[in-house]
C-alpha positions in Angstrom: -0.9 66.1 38.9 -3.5 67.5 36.4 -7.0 66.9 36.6 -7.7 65.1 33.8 -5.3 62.4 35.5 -6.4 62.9 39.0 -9.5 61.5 37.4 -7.9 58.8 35.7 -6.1 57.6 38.5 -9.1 57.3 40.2 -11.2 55.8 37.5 -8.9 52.9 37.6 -7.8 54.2 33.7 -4.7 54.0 32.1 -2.8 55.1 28.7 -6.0 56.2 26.7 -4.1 55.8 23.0 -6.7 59.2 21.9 -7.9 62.3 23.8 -9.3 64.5 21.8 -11.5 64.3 18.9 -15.0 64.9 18.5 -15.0 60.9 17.2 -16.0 58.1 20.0 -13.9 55.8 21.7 -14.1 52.5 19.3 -13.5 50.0 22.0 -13.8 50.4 26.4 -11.5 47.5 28.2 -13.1 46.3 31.3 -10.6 44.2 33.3 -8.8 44.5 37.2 -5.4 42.8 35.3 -3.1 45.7 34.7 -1.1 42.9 32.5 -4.5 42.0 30.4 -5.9 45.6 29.9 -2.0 46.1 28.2 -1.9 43.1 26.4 -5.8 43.8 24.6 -4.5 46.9 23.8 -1.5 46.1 21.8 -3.8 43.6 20.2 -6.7 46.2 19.3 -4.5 48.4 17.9 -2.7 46.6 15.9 -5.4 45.3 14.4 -6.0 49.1 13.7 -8.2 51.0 16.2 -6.7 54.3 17.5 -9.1 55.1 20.4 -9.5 52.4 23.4 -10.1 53.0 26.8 -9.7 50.9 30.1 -11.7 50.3 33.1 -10.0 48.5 36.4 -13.4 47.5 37.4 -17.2 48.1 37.0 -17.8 51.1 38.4 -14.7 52.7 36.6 -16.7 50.6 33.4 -19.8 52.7 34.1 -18.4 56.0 34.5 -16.1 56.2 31.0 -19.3 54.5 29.3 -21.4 57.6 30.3 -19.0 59.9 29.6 -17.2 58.4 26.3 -20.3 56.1 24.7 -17.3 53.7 23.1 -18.7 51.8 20.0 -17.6 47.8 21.8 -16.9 47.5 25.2 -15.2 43.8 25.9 -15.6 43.0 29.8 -13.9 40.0 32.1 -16.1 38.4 34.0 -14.5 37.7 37.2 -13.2 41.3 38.8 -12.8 42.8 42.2 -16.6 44.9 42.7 -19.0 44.3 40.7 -18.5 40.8 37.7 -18.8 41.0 34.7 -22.7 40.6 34.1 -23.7 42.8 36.7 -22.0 45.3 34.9 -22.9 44.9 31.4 -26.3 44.7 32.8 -26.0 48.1 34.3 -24.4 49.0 31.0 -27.6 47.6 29.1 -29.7 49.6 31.6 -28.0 52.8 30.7 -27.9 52.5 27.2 -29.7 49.5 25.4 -27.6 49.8 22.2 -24.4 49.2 24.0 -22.1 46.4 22.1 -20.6 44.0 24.9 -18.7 41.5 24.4 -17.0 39.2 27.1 -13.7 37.8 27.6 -13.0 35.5 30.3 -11.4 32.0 31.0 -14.5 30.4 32.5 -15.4 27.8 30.5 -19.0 27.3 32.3 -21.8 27.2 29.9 -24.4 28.3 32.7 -21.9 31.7 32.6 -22.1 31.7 28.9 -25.3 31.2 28.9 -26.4 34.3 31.6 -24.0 36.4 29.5 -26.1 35.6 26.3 -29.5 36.4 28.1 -28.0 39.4 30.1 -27.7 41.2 26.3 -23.7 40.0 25.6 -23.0 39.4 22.0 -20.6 36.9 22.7 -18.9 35.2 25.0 -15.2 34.9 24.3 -12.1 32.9 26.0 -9.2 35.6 26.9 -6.8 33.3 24.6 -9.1 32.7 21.6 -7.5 36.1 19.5 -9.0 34.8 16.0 -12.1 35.0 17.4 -11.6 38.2 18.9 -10.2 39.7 15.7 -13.7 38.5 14.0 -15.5 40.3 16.2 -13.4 43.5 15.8 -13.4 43.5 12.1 -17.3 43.5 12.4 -17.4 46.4 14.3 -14.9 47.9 12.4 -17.4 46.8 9.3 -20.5 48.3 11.0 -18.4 51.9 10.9 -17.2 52.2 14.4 -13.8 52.9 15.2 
């Protein structure tokens, strides 16, 4: 096994759709479902983005942010580790420019509402993809990729 997916095994990563390049990940998955992370990536590249990552957890979350500095990063809220606004709080800490968006099927506006205050864009439902393509096409409108 090579490095490079020694580390990714251990990172919690799978199937990054672009290696190399001197461009920036457009869009970091944060979520502990294999099945999910798969599914949001057939959806964000078909709606056209070439470079995604994905995180199996927080900590995984933090270390590809550091290293990659993707343009959107779209985090579940309820993982194994650390949840979902911890992390994007220790995101936010790192680099107060991050984009995060969260996806999760809590429907509990006091969660909503902590996401909003922690520094989330937006708080979307896992099934709601018209609202998830919006917020793509915006970043994709801002000139990340």
């Amino acid at each position: 096994m090579s490095t490079e997916a020694e580390r990714e095994k251990r990172l919690g990563v799978e199937g990054r759709s672009a290696r190399a390049g001197s461009s920036p990940p457009g869009v970091l998955i944060v979520d502990d479902s294999g099945y999910t992370r798969r599914r949001l990536r057939r959806f964000i590249v078909a709606e056209g983005w070439t470079q995604v990552l994905e995180a199996a957890d927080g900590d995984a979350a933090l270390a590809l942010y550091s290293e990659h500095q993707p343009s959107l990063v779209l985090i579940d809220q309820i993982m194994r580790g650390k949840e979902g606004v911890e992390t994007g709080r220790l995101l936010l800490e790192k680099d107060p420019d991050a984009r995060l968006v969260m996806l999760t099927v809590v429907s509990d506006p006091e969660l909503h509402a902590r996401a909003l205050k922690a520094g989330f864009l937006h708080v979307l439902r896992k099934t709601d993809w018209d609202a998830l393509r919006n917020v793509l096409v915006e970043e994709r409108s801002t000139g990340s990729s």
